[in-house]
Every structure is written in C-alpha cells, then in structure tokens.
N, C-alpha and C positions, 0 to 999 in steps of 0.2 A: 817425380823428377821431370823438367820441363827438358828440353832439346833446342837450347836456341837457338841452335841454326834452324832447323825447321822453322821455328816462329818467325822469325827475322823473313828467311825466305818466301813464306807466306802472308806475312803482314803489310798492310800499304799504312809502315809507318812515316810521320810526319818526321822533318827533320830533326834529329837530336842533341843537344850542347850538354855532354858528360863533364862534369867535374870533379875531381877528387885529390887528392894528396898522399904524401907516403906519411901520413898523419892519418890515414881513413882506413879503422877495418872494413870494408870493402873495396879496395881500393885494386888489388888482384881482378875482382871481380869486373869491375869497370873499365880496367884496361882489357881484359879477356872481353867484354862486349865490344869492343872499341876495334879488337883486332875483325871481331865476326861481321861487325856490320861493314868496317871495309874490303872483306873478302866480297861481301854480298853487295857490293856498291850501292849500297846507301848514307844518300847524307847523315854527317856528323859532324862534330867538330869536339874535340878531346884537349880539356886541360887538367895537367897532371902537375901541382903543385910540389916542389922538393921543400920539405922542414930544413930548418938548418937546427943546431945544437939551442938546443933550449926555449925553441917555438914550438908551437901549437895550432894542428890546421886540421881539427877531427872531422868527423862526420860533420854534414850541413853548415859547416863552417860562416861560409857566408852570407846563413840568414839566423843563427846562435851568436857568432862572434864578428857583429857588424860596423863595428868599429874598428876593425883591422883592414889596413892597405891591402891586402889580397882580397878580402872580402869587397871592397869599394870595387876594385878592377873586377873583378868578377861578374859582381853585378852591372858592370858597364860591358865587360864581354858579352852577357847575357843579353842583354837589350841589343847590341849590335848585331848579333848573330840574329837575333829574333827581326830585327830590321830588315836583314839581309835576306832574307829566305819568304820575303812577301814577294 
C-alpha cells in the first residue's frame, strides 16, 4: 500500500490534468487524488464528467470513445492545459 500523501509531498510532480466521470470505476479514486494534491498545492486541473441517463463515459473514454463531444472537448482541454503550463 503506497501513502500518497507522502508521494505527493515528496514528488517534484509536473503539472496534472485528471479526468474522469461518474461513468469511471475509478472515478473516487481521482477525485480523492484531486483533493490530496490541492491540500499539498500542487498544480492540477480536475475534470469530473456527470453521465446523464443512458450515456456512457467509462474509463479512458476520450481516447476508446472518440467520437463523442465530451471526448473532442476533452481532448481540447488537454492541449490547452498542456499549452498553459509551458
């Protein structure tokens, strides 16, 4: 079992862009990292996708299911943030 606050607070991580959905079994997990790296002020940026009734937004969604509008915005989030942090 790792500790990651420990890692976090020890780590000289690069900035982060978490993504997930309440479609993602992991999806706890990511918000629980999401809370640790903002107690420990480090960059992030968290986007947490709502399913509505009858959609579909699993795991890695927007590089499996790339032809969905969340998946496009996504990956345009991604590149902006990545822009952003040069």
């Amino acid at each position: 079992f790792v500790d990651l606050r420990q890692a976090i607070s020890h780590a000289n991580l690069p900035p982060l862009f978490l993504n997930t959905s309440s479609d993602d079994f992991i999806e706890a997990e990511s918000l629980q990292l999401a809370m640790l790296l903002s107690r420990a002020g480090k960059p992030f940026e968290l986007h947490d996708w709502k399913v509505g009734k009858g959609e579909c937004l699993g795991h890695v969604f927007p590089i499996c299911l790339t032809y969905l509008p969340q998946s496009e915005r996504t990956l345009d989030l991604i590149r902006d943030y990545a822009f952003a942090c040069l």
